[in-house]
ROVEXFI-898443 format. One record per residue (C-alpha): residue in three letters; x, y, z. Coordinates in steps of 0.05 Angstrom, whole numbers, padded with zeros to 5 digits, always signed. Layout:
residues N
AlaXYZ/...
***
This chain:
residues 276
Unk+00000+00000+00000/Unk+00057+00054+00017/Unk+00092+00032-00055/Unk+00026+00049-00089/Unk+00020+00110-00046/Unk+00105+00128-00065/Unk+00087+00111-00131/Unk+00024+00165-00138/Unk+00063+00220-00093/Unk+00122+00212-00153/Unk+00076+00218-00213/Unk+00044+00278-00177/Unk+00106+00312-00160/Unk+00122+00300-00237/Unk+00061+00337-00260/Unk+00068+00386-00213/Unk+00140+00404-00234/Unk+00119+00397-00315/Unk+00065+00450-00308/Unk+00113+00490-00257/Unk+00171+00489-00319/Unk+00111+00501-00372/Unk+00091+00566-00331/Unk+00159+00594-00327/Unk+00172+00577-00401/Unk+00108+00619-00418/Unk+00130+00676-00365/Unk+00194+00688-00409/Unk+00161+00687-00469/Unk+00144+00759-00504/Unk+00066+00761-00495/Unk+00048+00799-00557/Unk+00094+00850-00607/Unk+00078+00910-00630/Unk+00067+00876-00699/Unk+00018+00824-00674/Unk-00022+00875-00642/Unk-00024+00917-00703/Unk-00038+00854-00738/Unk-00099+00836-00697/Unk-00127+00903-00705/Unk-00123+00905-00769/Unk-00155+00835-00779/Unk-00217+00865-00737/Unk-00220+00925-00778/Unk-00228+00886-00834/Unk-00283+00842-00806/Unk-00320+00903-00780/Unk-00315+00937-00854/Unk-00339+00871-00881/Unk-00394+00864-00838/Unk-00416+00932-00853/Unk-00415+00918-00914/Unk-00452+00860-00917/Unk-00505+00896-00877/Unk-00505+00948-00930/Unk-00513+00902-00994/Unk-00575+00873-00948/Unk-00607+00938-00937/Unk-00593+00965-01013/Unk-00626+00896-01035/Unk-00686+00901-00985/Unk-00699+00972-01021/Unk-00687+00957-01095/Unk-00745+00908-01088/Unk-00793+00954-01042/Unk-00782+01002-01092/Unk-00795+00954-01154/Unk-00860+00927-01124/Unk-00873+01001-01108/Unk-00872+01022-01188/Unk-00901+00956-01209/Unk-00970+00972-01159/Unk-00964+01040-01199/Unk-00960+01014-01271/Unk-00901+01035-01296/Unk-00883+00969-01323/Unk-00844+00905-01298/Unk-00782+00923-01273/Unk-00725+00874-01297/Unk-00677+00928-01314/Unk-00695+00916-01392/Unk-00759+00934-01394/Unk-00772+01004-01442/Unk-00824+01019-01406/Unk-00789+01041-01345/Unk-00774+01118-01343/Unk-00709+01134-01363/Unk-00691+01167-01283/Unk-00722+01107-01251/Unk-00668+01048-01305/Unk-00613+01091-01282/Unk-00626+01091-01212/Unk-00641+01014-01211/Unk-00574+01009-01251/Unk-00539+01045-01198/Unk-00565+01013-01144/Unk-00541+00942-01178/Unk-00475+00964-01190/Unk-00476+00991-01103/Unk-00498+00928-01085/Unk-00451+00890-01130/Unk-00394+00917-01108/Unk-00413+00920-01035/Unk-00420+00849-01035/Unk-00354+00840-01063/Unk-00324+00879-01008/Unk-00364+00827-00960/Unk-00345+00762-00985/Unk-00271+00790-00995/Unk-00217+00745-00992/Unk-00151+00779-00966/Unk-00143+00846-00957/Unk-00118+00869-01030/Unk-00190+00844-01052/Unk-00229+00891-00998/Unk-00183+00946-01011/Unk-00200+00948-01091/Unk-00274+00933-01076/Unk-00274+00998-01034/Unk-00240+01037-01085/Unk-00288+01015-01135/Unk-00348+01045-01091/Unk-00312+01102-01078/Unk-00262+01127-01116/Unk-00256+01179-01157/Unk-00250+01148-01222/Unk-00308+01094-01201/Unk-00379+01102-01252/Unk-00419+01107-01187/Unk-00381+01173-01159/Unk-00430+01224-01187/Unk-00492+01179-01159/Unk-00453+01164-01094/Unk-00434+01241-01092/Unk-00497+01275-01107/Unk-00538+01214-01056/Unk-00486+01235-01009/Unk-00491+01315-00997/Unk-00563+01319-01012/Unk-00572+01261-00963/Unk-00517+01288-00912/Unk-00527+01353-00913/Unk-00528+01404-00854/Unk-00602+01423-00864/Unk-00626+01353-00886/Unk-00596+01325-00828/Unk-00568+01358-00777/Unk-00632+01384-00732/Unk-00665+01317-00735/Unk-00595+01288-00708/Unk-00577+01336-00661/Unk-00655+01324-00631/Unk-00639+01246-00625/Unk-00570+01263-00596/Unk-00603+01312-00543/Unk-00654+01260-00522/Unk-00612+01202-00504/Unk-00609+01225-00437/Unk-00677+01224-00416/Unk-00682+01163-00452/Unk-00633+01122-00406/Unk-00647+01149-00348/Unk-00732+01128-00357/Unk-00712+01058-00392/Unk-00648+01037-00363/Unk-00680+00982-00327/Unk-00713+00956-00391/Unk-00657+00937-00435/Unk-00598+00894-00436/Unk-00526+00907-00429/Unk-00513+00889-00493/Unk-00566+00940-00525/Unk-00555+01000-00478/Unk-00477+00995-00489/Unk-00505+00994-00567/Unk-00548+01060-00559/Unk-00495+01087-00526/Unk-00443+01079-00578/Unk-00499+01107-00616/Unk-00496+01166-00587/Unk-00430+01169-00578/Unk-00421+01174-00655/Unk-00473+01221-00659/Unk-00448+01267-00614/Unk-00389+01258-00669/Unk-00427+01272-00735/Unk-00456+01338-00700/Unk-00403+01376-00686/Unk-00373+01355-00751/Unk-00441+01395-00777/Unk-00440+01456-00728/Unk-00362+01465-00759/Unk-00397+01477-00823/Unk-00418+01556-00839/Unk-00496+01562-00837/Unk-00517+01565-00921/Unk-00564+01617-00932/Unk-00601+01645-01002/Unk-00569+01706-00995/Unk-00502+01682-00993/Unk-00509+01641-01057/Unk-00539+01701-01090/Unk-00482+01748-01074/Unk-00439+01690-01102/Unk-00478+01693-01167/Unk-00472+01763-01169/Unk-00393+01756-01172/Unk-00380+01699-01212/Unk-00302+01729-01228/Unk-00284+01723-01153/Unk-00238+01662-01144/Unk-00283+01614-01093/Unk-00258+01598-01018/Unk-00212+01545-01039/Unk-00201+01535-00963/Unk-00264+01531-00940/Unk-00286+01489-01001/Unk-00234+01433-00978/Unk-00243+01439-00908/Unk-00323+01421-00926/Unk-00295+01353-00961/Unk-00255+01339-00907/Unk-00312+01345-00867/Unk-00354+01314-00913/Unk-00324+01250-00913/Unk-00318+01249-00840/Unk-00386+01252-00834/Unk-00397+01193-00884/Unk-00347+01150-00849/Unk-00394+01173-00777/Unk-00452+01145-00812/Unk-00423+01084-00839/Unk-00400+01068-00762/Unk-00479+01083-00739/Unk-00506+01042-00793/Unk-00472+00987-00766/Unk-00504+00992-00700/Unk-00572+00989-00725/Unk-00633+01026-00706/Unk-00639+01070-00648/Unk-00692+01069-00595/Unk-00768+01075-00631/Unk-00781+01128-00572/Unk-00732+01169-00603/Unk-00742+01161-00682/Unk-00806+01140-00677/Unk-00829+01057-00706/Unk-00803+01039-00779/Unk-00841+01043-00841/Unk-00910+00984-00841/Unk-00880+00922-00873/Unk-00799+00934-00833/Unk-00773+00910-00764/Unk-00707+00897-00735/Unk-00664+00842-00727/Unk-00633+00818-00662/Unk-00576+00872-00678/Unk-00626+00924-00692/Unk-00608+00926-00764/Unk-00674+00953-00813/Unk-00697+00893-00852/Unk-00765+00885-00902/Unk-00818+00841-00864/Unk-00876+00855-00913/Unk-00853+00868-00977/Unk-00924+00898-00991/Unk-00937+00932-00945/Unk-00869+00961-00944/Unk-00881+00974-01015/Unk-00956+01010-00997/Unk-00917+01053-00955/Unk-00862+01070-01008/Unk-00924+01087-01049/Unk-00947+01144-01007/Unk-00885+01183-00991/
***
């Protein structure tokens, strides 16, 4: 009995030492380099920009078809993007929006990080077909008076919101609407560093058409510009924000688990498409 009992004390004393020699093995060792860590952000930047992405492609999809089964319930013809029926605004805008989702999709289901990199130059560089539609979507979309007082009234009423619904939500959706805001907060003072446009300003511009233009100010806007479009990107990706703030989707869309928009009803979604 005190051999067997020799014989288990040894083998534990073995282990003990083994993991005792791993540990110190893995104490000496350099945890992580200045390379790897670069490397592992850049490998989640890359997932995050192809999940966004892929979130976009979905959402660009969802609307190309609300919008066909809106002009099909209006008679303007099948849409199958060969059809001479369709109005010559409404084939180009359906040939846009191919080419956007298209290419967003090939940023998605990139392989290395050459492919995303000429994917994203195709959707946005300046050379790409779709820069005129992408730039004139863009500012009218993004624009200080299109946007910025609706956004500034969502920032200013995150508050109020946490502090009467805290106790309703998860931890992973309130650290969500607060990123939310967070970015928002972002995209609004990129807006209030933008001078106020007014009628008379662009009239006393018309007025002088030899007077060189603000060069300055003109490339401080696109600076600012594409800040703001890289701000909405990032809120995109963390889906919709509280319905007490915005208000409920569209009839026929919900949100997913992530709070991403999706179609639920494509007719009623298209119904609704109808009467804006």
């Amino acid at each position: 009995m005190s051999e067997e009992k020799q014989t288990n004390d040894h083998q534990n004393d073995k282990e003990l030492a083994d993991l005792l020699d791993s540990s110190l093995k893995d104490f000496g060792k350099t945890r992580t380099t200045d390379d790897e860590l670069d490397e592992m952000m850049a490998s989640h930047d890359q997932e995050a920009a192809k999940r966004a992405a892929s979130d976009f492609q979905m959402m660009l999809q969802q609307m190309m078809s609300v919008q066909e089964e809106a002009m099909k319930a209006q008679g303007e013809g099948e849409v199958d993007g060969a059809s001479q029926e369709m109005p010559e605004d409404a084939r180009m805008f359906f040939n846009a929006m191919e080419q956007l989702i298209e290419r967003s999709g090939a940023v998605a289901n990139a392989q290395n990080t050459q492919e995303m990199v000429e994917g994203l130059e195709a959707l946005r560089g300046p050379d790409s077909e779709l820069e005129p539609f992408m730039a004139m979507l863009m500012q009218t979309l993004a624009s200080k008076e299109v946007m910025y007082p609706s956004l500034k009234e969502i920032f200013d009423a995150y508050p109020k919101y946490f502090e009467e619904h805290s106790a309703e939500i998860d931890a992973p959706t309130k650290e969500r609407y607060e990123k939310q805001r967070e970015i928002l907060g972002r995209i609004c003072e990129e807006f209030e560093k933008e001078p106020n446009s007014s009628g008379a300003d662009e009239a006393e511009a018309a007025d002088k058409p030899d007077q060189p233009a603000h060069t300055d100010e003109h490339i401080e806007g696109e600076k600012g510009f594409e800040e703001i479009g890289k701000l909405l990107i990032e809120l995109q990706a963390l889906g919709y924000p509280p319905k007490e703030l915005v208000g409920t989707l569209p009839p026929g869309w919900a949100t997913d688990d992530t709070g991403m928009p999706k179609v639920e009803d494509m007719n009623q979604a298209a119904g609704a498409c109808n009467l804006m």
